[in-house]
PDB file as gemmi writes it, atoms N, CA and C in Angstrom:
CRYST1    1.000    1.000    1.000  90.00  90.00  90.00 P 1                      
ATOM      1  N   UNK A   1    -201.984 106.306 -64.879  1.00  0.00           N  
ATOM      2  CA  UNK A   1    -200.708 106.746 -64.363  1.00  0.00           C  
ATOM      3  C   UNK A   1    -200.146 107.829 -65.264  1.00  0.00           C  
ATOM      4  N   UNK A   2    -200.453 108.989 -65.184  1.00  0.00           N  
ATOM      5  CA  UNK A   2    -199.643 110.181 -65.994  1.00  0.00           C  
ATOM      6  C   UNK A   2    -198.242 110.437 -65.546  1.00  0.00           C  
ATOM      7  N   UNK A   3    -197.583 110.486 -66.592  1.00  0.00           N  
ATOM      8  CA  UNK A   3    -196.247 110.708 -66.431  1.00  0.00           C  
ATOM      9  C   UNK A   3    -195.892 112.123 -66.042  1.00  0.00           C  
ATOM     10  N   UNK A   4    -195.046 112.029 -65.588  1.00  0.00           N  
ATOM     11  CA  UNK A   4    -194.849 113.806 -65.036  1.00  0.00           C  
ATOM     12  C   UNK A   4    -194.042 114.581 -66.072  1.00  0.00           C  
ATOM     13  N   UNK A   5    -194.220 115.787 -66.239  1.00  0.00           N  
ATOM     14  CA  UNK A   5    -193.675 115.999 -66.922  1.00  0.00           C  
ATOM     15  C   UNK A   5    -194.808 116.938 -68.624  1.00  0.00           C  
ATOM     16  N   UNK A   6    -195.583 115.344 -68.751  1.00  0.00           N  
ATOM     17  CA  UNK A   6    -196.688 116.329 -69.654  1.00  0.00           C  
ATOM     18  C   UNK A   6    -197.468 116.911 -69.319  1.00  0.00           C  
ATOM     19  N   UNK A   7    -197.955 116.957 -68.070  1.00  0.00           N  
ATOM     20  CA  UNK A   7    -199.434 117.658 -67.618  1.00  0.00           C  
ATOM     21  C   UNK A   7    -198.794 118.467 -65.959  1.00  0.00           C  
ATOM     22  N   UNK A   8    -199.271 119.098 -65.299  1.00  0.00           N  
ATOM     23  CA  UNK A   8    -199.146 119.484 -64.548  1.00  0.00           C  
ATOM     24  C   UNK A   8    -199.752 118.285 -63.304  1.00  0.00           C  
ATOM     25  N   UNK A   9    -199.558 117.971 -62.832  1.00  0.00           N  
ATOM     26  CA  UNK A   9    -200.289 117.041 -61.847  1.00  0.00           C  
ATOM     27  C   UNK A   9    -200.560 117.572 -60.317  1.00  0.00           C  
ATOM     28  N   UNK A  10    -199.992 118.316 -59.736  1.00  0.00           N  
ATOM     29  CA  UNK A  10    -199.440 119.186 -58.408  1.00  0.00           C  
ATOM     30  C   UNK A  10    -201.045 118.606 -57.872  1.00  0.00           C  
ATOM     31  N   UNK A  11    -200.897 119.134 -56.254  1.00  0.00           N  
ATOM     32  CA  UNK A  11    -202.205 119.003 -55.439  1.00  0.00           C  
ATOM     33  C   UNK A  11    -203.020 120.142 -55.617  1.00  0.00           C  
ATOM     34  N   UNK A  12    -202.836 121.263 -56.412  1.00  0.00           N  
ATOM     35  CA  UNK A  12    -203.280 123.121 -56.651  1.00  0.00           C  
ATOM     36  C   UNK A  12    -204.155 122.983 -57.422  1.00  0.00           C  
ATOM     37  N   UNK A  13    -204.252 121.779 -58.325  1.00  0.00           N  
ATOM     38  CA  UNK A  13    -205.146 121.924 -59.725  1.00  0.00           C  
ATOM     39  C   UNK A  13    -206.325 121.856 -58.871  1.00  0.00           C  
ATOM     40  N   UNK A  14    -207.196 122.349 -60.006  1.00  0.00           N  
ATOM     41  CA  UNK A  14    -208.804 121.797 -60.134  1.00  0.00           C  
ATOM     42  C   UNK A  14    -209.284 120.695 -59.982  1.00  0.00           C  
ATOM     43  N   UNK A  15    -210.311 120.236 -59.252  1.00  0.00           N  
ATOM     44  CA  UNK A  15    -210.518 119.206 -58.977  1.00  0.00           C  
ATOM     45  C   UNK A  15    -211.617 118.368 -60.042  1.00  0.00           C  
ATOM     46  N   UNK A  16    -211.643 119.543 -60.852  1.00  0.00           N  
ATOM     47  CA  UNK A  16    -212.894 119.010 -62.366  1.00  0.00           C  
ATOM     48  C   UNK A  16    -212.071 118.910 -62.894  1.00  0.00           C  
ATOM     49  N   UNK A  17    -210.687 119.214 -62.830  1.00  0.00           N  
ATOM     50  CA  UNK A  17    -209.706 119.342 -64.380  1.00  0.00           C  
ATOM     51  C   UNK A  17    -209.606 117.464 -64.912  1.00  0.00           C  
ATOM     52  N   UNK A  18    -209.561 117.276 -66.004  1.00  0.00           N  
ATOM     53  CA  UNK A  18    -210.109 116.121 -66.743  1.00  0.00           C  
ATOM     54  C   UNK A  18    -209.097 115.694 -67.549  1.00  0.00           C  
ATOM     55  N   UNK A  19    -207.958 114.542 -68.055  1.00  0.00           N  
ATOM     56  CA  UNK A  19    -207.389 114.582 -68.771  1.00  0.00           C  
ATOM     57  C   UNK A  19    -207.058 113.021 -69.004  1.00  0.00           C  
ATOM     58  N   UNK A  20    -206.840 112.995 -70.581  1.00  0.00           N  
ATOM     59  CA  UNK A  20    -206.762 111.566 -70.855  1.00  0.00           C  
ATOM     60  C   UNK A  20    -205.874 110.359 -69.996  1.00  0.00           C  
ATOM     61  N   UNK A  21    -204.351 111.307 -69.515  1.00  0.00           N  
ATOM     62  CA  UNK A  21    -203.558 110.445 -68.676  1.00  0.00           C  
ATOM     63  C   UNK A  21    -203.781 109.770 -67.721  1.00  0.00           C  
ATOM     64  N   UNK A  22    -205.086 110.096 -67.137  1.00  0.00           N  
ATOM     65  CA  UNK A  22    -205.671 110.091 -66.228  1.00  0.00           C  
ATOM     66  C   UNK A  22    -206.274 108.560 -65.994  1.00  0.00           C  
ATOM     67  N   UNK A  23    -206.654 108.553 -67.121  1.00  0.00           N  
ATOM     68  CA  UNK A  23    -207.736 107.113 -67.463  1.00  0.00           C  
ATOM     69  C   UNK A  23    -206.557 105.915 -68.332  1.00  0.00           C  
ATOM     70  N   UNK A  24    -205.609 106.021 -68.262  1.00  0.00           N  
ATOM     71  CA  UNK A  24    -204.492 105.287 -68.651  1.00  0.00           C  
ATOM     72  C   UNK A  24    -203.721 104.527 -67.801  1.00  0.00           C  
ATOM     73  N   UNK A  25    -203.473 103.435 -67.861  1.00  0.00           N  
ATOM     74  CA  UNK A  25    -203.006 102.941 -66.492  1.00  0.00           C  
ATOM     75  C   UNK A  25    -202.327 101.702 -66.946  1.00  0.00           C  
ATOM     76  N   UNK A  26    -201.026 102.405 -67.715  1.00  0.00           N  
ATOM     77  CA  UNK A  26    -199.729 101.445 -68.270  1.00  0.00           C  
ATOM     78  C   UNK A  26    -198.614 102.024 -67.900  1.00  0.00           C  
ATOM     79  N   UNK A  27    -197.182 100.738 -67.728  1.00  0.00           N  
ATOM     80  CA  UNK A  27    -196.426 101.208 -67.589  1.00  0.00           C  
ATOM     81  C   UNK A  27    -195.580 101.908 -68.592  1.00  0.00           C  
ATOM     82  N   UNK A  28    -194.973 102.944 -68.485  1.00  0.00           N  
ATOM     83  CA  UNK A  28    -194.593 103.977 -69.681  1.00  0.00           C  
ATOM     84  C   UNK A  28    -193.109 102.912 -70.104  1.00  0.00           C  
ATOM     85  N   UNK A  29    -193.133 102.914 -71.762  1.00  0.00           N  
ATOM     86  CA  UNK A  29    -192.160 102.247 -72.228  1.00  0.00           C  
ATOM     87  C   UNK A  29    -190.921 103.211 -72.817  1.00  0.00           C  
ATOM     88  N   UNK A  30    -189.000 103.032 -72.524  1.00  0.00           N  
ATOM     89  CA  UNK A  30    -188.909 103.935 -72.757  1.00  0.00           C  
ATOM     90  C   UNK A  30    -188.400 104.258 -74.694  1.00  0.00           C  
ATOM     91  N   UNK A  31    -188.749 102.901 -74.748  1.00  0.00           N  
ATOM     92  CA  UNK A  31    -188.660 102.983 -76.669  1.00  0.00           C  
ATOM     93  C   UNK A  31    -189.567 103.773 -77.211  1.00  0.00           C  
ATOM     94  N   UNK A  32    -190.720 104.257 -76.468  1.00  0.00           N  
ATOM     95  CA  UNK A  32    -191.714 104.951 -77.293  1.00  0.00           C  
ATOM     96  C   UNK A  32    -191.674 106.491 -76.996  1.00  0.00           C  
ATOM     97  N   UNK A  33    -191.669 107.248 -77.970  1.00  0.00           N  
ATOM     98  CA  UNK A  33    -192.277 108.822 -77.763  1.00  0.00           C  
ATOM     99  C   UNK A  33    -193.037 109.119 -76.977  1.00  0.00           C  
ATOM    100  N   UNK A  34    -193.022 110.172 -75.768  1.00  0.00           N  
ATOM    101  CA  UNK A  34    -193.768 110.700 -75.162  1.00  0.00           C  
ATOM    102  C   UNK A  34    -194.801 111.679 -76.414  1.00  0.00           C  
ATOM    103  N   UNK A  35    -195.999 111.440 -76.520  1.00  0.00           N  
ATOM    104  CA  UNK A  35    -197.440 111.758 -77.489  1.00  0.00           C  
ATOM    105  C   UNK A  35    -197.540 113.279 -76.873  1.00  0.00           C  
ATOM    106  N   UNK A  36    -197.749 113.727 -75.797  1.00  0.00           N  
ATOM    107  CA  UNK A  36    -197.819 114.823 -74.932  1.00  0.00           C  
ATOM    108  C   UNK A  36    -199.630 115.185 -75.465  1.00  0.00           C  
ATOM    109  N   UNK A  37    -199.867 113.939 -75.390  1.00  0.00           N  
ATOM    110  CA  UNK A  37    -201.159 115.023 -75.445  1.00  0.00           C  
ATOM    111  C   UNK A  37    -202.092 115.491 -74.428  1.00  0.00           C  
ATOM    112  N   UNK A  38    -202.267 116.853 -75.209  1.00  0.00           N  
ATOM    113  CA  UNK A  38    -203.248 117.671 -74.331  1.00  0.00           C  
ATOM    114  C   UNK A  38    -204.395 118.169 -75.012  1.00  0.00           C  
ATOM    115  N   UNK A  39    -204.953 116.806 -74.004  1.00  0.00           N  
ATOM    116  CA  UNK A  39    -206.530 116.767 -74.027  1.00  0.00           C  
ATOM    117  C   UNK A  39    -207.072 116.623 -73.136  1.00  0.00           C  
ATOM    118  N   UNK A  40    -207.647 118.304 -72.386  1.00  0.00           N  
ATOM    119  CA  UNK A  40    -208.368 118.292 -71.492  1.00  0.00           C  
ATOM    120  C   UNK A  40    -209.749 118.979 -71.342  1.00  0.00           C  
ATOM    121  N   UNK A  41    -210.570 118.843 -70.260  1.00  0.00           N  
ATOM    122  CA  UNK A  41    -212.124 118.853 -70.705  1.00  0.00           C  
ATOM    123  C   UNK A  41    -212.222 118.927 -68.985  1.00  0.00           C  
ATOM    124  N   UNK A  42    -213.566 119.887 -68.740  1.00  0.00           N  
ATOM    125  CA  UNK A  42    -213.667 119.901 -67.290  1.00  0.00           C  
ATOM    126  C   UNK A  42    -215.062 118.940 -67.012  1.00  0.00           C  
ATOM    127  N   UNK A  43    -215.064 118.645 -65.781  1.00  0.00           N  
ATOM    128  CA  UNK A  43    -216.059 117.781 -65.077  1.00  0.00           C  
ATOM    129  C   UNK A  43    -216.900 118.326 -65.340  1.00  0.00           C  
ATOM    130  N   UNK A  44    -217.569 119.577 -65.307  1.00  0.00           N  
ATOM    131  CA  UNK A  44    -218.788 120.000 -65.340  1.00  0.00           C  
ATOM    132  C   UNK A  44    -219.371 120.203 -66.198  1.00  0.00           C  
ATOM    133  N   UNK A  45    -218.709 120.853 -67.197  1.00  0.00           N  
ATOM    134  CA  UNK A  45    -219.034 121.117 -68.608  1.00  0.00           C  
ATOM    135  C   UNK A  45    -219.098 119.612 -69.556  1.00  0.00           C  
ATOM    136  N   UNK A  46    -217.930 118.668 -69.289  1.00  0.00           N  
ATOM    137  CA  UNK A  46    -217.906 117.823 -70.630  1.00  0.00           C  
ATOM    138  C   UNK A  46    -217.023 118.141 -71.373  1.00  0.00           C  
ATOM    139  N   UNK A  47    -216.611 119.691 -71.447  1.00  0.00           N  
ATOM    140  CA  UNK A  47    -215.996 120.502 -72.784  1.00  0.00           C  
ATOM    141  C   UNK A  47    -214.647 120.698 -72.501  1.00  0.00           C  
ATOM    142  N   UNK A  48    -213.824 121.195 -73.522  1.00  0.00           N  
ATOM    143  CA  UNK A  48    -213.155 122.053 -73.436  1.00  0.00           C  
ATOM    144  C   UNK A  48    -212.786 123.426 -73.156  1.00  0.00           C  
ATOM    145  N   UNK A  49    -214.422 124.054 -72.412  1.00  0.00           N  
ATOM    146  CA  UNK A  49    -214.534 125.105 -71.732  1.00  0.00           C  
ATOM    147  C   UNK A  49    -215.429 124.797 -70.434  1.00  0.00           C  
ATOM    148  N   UNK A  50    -214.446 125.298 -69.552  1.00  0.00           N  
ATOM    149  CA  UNK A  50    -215.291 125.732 -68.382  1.00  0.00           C  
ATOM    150  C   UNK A  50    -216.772 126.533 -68.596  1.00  0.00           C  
ATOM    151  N   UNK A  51    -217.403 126.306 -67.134  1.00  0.00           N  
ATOM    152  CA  UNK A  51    -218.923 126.578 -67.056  1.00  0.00           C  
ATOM    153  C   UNK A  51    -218.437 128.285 -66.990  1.00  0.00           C  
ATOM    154  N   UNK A  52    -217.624 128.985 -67.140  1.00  0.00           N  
ATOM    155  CA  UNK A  52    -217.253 130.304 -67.161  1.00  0.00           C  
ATOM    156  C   UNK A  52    -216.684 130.757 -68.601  1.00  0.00           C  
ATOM    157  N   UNK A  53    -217.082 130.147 -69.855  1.00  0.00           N  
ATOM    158  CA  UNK A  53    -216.545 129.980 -70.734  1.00  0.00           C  
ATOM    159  C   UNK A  53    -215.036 130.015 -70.838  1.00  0.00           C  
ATOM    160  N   UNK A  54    -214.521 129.959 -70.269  1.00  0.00           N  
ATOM    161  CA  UNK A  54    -212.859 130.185 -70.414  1.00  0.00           C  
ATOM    162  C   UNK A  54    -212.211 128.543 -70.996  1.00  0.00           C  
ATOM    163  N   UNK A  55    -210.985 128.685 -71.786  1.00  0.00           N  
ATOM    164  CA  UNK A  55    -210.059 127.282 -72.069  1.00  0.00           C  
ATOM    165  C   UNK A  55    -209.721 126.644 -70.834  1.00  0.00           C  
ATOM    166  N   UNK A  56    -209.998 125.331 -70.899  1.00  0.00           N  
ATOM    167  CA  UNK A  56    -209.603 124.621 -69.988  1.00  0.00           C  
ATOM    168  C   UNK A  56    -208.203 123.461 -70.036  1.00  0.00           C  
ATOM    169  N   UNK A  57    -206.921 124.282 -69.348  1.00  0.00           N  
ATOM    170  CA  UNK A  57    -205.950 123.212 -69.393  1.00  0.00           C  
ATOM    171  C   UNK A  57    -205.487 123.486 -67.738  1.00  0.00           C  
ATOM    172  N   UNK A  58    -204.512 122.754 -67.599  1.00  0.00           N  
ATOM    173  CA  UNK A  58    -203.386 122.319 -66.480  1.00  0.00           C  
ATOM    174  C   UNK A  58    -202.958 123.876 -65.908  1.00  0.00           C  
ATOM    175  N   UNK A  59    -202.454 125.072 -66.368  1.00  0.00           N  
ATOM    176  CA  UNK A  59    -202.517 126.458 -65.919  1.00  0.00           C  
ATOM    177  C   UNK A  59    -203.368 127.070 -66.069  1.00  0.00           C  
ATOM    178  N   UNK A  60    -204.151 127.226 -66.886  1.00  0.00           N  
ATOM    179  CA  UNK A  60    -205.665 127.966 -66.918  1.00  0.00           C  
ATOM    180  C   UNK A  60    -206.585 127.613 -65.546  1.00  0.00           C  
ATOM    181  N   UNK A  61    -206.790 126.764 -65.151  1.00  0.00           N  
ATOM    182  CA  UNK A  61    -207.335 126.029 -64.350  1.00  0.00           C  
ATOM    183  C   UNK A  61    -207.359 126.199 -63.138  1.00  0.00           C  
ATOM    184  N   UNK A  62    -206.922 127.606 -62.658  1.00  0.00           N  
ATOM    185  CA  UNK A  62    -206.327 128.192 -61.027  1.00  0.00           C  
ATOM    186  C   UNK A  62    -207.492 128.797 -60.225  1.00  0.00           C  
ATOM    187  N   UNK A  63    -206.987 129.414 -59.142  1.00  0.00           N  
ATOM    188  CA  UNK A  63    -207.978 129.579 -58.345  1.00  0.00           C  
ATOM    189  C   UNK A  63    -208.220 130.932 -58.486  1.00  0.00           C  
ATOM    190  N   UNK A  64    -207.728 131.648 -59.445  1.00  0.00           N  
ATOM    191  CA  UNK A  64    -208.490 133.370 -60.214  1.00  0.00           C  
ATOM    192  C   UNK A  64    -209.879 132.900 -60.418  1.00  0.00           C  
ATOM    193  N   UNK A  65    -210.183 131.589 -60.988  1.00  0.00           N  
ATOM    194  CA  UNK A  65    -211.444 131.304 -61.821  1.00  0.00           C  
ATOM    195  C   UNK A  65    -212.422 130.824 -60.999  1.00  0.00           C  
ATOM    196  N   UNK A  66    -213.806 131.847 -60.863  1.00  0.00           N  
ATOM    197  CA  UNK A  66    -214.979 131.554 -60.032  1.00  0.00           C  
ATOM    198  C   UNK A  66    -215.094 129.738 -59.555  1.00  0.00           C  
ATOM    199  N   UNK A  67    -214.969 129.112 -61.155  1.00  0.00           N  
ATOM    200  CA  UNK A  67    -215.512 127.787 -61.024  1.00  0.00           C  
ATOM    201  C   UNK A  67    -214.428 127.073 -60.733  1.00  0.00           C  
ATOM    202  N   UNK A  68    -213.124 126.825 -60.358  1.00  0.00           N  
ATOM    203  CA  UNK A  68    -212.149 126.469 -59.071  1.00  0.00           C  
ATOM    204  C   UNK A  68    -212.591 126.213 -57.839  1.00  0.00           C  
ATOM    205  N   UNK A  69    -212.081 124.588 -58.169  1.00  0.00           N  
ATOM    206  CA  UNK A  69    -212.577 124.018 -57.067  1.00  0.00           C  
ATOM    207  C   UNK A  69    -211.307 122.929 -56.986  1.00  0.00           C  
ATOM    208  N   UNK A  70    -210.798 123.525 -55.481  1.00  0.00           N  
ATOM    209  CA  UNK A  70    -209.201 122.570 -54.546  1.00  0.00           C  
ATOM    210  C   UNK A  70    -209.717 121.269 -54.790  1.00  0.00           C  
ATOM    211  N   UNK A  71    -208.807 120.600 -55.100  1.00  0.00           N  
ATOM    212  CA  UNK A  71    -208.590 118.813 -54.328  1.00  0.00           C  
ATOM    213  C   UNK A  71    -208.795 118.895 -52.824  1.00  0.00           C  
TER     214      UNK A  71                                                      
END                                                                             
């Protein structure tokens, strides 16, 4: 359950785009700090770079880039 707010979540992203919030599945407490982390990695690669070498986050991740691929 990613909270909104740290990551981009929209229906536009990439459908390889990869991110820890992702694989988390608690309810957010509000005594604790939002961590914001950003750690993301694409499906295809594994990496932190796309199969086009480029950085892979939440805006990088658009449909300029060959390897963009819709939800």
């Amino acid at each position: 359950m990613e909270r909104a707010g740290l990551t981009r979540i929209d229906d536009d992203r990439c459908q390889l785009l990869q991110w820890k919030g992702m694989f988390i599945d608690a309810m957010w407490d509000p005594k604790v700090p939002h961590g914001n982390d950003r750690a993301f990695w694409c499906l295809t690669t594994q990496k932190c770079i796309g199969p086009d070498s480029q950085l892979v986050d939440e805006y990088e991740c658009n449909e300029t880039r060959k390897c963009y691929k819709p939800l």
